[in-house]
C-alpha positions in Angstrom: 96.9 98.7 122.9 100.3 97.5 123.3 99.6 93.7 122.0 97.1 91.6 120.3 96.3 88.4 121.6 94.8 85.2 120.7 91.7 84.0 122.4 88.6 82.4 121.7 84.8 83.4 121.8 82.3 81.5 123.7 80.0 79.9 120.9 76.6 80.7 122.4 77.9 84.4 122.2 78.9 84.4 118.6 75.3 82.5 118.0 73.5 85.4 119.5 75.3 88.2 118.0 74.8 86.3 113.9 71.1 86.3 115.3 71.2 90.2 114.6 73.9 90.6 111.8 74.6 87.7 109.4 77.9 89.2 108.7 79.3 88.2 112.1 81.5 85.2 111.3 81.5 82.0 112.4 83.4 80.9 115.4 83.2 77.1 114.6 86.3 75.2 113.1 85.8 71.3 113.6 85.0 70.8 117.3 87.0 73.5 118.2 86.9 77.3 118.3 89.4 79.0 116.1 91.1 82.0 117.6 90.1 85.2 117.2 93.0 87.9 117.4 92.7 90.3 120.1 91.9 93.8 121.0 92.6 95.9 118.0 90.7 99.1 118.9 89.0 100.4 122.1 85.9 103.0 121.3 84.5 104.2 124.3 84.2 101.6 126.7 83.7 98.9 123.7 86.7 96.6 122.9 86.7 94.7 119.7 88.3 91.3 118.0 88.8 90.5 114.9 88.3 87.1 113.8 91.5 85.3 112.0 90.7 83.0 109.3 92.6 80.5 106.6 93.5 82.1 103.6 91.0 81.6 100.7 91.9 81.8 96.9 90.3 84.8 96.6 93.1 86.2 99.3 95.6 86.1 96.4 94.3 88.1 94.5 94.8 91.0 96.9 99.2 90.3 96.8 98.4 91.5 93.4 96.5 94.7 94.6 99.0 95.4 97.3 101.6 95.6 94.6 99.8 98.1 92.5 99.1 100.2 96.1 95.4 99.3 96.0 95.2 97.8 100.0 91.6 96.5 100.6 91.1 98.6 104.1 89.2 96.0 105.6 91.1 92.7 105.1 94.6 92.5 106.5 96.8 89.7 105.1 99.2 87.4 107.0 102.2 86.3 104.9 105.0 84.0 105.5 107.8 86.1 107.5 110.4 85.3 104.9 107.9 85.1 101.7 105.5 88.3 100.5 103.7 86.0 98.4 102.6 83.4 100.7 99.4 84.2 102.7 99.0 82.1 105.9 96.1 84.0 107.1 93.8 86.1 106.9 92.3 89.2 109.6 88.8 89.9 108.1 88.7 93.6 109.7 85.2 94.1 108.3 83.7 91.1 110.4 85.4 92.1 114.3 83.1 92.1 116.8 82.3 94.0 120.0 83.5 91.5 122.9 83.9 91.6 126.6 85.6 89.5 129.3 82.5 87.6 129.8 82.4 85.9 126.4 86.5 85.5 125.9 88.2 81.7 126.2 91.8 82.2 126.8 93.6 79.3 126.2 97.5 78.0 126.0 98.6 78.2 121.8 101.1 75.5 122.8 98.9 72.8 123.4 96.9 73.9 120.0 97.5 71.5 117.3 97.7 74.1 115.3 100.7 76.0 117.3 103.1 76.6 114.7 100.8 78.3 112.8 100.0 80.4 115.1 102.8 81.4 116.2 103.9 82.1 113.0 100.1 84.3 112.4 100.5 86.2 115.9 104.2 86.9 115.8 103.4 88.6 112.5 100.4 90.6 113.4 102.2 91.7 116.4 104.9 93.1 114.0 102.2 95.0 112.2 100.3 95.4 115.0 100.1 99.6 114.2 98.9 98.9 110.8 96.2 96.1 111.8 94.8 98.8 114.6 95.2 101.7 112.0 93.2 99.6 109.6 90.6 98.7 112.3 89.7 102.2 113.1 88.8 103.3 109.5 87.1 100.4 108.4 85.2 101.3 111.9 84.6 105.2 111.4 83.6 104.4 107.5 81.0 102.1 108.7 79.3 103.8 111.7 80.5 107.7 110.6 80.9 108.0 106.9 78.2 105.4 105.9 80.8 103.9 102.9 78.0 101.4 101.4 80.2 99.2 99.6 82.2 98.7 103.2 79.0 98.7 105.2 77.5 95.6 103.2 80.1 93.3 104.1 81.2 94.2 107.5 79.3 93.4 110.8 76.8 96.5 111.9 79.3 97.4 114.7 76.5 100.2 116.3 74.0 97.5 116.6 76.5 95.1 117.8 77.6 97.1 120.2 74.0 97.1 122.0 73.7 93.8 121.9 76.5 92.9 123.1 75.7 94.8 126.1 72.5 93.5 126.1 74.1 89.9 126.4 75.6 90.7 129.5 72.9 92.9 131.4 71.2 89.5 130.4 73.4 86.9 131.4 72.0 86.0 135.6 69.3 84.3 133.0 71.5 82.3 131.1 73.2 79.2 131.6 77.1 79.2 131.7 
């Protein structure tokens, strides 16, 4: 993929896929839906997001790993374009989900009130967009190929997702837009 996008998940979708896998984060921020950065790898026919999220203090510890080479695979930070040590987001590799067009909200970043944010996040993930999508693909083959257990207790069971996700939509004539 060329570019990663910003876009939002119907709720009732994320609902139904943390019915099967508790590690598929949450969608909700206040009334709205925070963005979820776009399609980062393509396997198969399956696309998948990754869900941004706000930095947490437990983010900083990994400027500290980066600097001693240890990069967490599955955890991608978003840093201040003229300041390494300032994290202003967060891609939690580990929880991307299996999504199609059904389920995505597109929406206008302008008239978010969080725009310059991100602008600020997607401008930089676009700049490391070959790293984010290299990133994405290993954490994904460790899961589903090399069974890493540390990895595969905190990230989302991608497989499984994968069917239900499917299931969803072969589903959907019964469900109420």
């Amino acid at each position: 993929m060329k570019n990663l996008y910003l876009i939002r998940v119907k709720q009732e979708y994320i609902k139904y896929l943390k019915s099967f896998d508790a590690n598929v984060q949450d969608n909700a921020n206040e009334k709205k839906n925070k963005p979820y950065l776009g399609v980062l790898l393509q396997k198969e026919e399956q696309r998948y997001f990754v869900p941004l999220s706000s930095p947490k203090r437990k983010h900083q510890k990994f400027i500290e790993m980066e600097r001693m080479g240890k990069i967490p695979i599955d955890v991608f930070l978003i840093k201040e374009r003229n300041n390494t040590e300032k994290i202003i987001g967060v891609l939690n590799i580990n929880n991307m989900i299996p999504i199609t067009d059904e389920v995505i909200e597109y929406f206008n970043i302008k008239e978010d009130k969080d725009y310059g944010l991100l602008q600020k996040e997607h401008i930089y993930c676009i700049k490391n967009q070959t790293e984010i999508i290299k990133r994405a693909n290993k954490v994904y083959d460790l899961v589903t190929k090399h069974n890493k257990s540390s990895l595969i207790k905190r990230s989302c069971n991608f497989k499984l997702l994968e069917i239900k996700s499917k299931e969803y939509i072969n589903d959907g004539s019964t469900r109420k837009s």
